[in-house]
C-alpha positions as CSV (number, residue, x, y, z in Angstrom):
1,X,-31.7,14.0,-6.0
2,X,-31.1,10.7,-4.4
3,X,-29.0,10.4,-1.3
4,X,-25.6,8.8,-1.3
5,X,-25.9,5.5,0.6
6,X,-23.8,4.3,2.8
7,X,-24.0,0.8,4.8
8,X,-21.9,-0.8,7.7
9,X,-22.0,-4.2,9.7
10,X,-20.7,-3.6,13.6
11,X,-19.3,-6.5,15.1
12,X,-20.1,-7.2,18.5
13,X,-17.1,-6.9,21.2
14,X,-15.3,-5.9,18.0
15,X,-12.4,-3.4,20.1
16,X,-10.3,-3.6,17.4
17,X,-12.6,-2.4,14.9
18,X,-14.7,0.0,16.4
19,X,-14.7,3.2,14.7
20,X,-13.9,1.7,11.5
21,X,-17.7,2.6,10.0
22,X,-17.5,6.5,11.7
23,X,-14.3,7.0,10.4
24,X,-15.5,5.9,6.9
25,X,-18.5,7.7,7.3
26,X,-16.4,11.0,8.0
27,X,-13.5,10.5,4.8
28,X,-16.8,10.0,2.5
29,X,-18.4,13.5,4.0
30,X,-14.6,15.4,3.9
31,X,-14.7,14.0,0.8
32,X,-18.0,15.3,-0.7
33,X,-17.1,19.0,0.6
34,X,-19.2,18.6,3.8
35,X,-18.2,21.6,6.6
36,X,-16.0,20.8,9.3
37,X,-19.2,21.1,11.6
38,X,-20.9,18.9,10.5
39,X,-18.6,16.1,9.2
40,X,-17.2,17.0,13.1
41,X,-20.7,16.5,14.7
42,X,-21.7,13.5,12.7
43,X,-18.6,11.9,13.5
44,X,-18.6,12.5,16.9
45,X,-22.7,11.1,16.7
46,X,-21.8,7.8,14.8
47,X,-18.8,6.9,17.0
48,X,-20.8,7.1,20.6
49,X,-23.5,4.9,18.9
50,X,-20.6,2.7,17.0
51,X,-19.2,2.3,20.7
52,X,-22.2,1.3,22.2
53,X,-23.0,-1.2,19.6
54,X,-19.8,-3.0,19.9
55,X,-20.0,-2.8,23.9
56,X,-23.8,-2.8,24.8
57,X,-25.8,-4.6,21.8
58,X,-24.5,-7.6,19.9
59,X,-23.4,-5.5,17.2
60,X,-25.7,-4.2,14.7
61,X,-26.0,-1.8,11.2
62,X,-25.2,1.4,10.3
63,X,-27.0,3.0,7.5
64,X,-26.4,6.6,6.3
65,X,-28.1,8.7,3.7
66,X,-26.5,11.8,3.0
67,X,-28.6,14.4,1.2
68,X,-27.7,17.9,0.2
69,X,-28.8,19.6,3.4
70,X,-29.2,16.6,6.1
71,X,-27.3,13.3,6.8
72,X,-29.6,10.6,8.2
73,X,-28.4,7.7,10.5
74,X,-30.0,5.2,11.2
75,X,-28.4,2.6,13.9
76,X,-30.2,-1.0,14.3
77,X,-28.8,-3.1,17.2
78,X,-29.5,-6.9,18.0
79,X,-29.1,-6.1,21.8
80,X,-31.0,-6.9,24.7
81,X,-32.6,-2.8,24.6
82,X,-32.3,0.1,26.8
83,X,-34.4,-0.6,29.8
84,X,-34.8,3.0,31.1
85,X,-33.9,5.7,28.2
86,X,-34.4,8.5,30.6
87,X,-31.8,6.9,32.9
88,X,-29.7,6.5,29.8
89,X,-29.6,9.3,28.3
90,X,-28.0,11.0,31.8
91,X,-24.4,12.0,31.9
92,X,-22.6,9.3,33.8
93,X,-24.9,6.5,33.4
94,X,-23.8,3.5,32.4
95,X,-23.8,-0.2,32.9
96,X,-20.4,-1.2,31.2
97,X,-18.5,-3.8,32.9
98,X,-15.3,-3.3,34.4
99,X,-13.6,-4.8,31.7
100,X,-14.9,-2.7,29.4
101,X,-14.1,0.4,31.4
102,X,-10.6,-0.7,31.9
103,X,-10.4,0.0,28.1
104,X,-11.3,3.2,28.6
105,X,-14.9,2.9,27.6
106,X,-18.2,2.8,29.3
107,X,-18.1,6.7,31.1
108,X,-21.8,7.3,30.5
109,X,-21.7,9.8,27.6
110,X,-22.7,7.8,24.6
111,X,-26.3,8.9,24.6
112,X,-25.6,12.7,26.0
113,X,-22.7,13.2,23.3
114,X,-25.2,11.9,20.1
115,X,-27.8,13.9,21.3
116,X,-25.8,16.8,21.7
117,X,-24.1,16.8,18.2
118,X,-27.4,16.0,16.4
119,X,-30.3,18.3,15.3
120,X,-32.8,15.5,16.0
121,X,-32.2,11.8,17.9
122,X,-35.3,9.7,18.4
123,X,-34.7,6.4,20.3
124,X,-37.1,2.8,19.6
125,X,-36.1,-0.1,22.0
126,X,-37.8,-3.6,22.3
127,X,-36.3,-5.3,25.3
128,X,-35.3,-8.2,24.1
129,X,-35.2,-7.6,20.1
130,X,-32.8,-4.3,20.1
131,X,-32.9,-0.9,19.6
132,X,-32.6,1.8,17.0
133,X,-31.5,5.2,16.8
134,X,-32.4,7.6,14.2
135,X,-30.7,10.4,13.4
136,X,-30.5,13.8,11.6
137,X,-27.6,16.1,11.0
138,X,-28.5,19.2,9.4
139,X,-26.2,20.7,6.7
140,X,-27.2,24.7,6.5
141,X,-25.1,26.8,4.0
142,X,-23.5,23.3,2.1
């Protein structure tokens, strides 16, 4: 069976628009009869990274296949990389500007959160090119 495919552009600094592709991403899987677990966990997943897209990395792409008994995410950034992911990936780090956390963004979860709602994160960053995320949701009992 092939996956349905879906494919979103982020917008860098895009405030306005962020968590337009996670919210699409989450009708399309209420939609296709997904459980509340996992349409909550991938939602949850795709935001943080949606976030740090718009606030971190120049924008990038979204690109989701959703299979029977996994969703895969892959995120692709044009940022300038993640130059410690072990400091990253610490609750509380962060290196969001105070404008940004006057918005209410930039706590240091972003990282901690997708990991935790995923079954599997791996992380590739070039400093100076951009990094990508890939992801995997798993679907037992759909």
């Amino acid at each position: 069976m092939n996956p349905i495919h879906l494919s979103f552009d982020v917008p860098k600094e895009d405030f306005a628009h962020a968590g337009e592709a996670s919210g699409a991403i989450k009708k399309t899987l209420k939609t296709l009869g997904y459980s509340k677990d996992v349409i909550r966990r991938t939602a949850i997943a795709t935001y943080e990274a949606e976030i740090n897209m718009v606030i971190h990395a120049n924008g990038g792409t979204i690109d989701v296949d959703v299979f029977p008994d996994h969703i895969k995410v892959i995120l692709a950034d044009r940022g300038p990389g993640i130059p410690c992911i072990e400091k990253a990936m610490q609750e509380g780090y962060s290196t969001a500007n105070q404008n940004v956390r006057n918005l209410g963004f930039g706590a240091g979860m972003g990282l901690p959160n997708i990991k935790k709602y995923t079954d599997d994160m791996q992380i590739e960053t070039v400093m100076g090119k951009g990094t990508t995320i890939c992801l995997t949701i798993k679907c037992s009992g759909q």
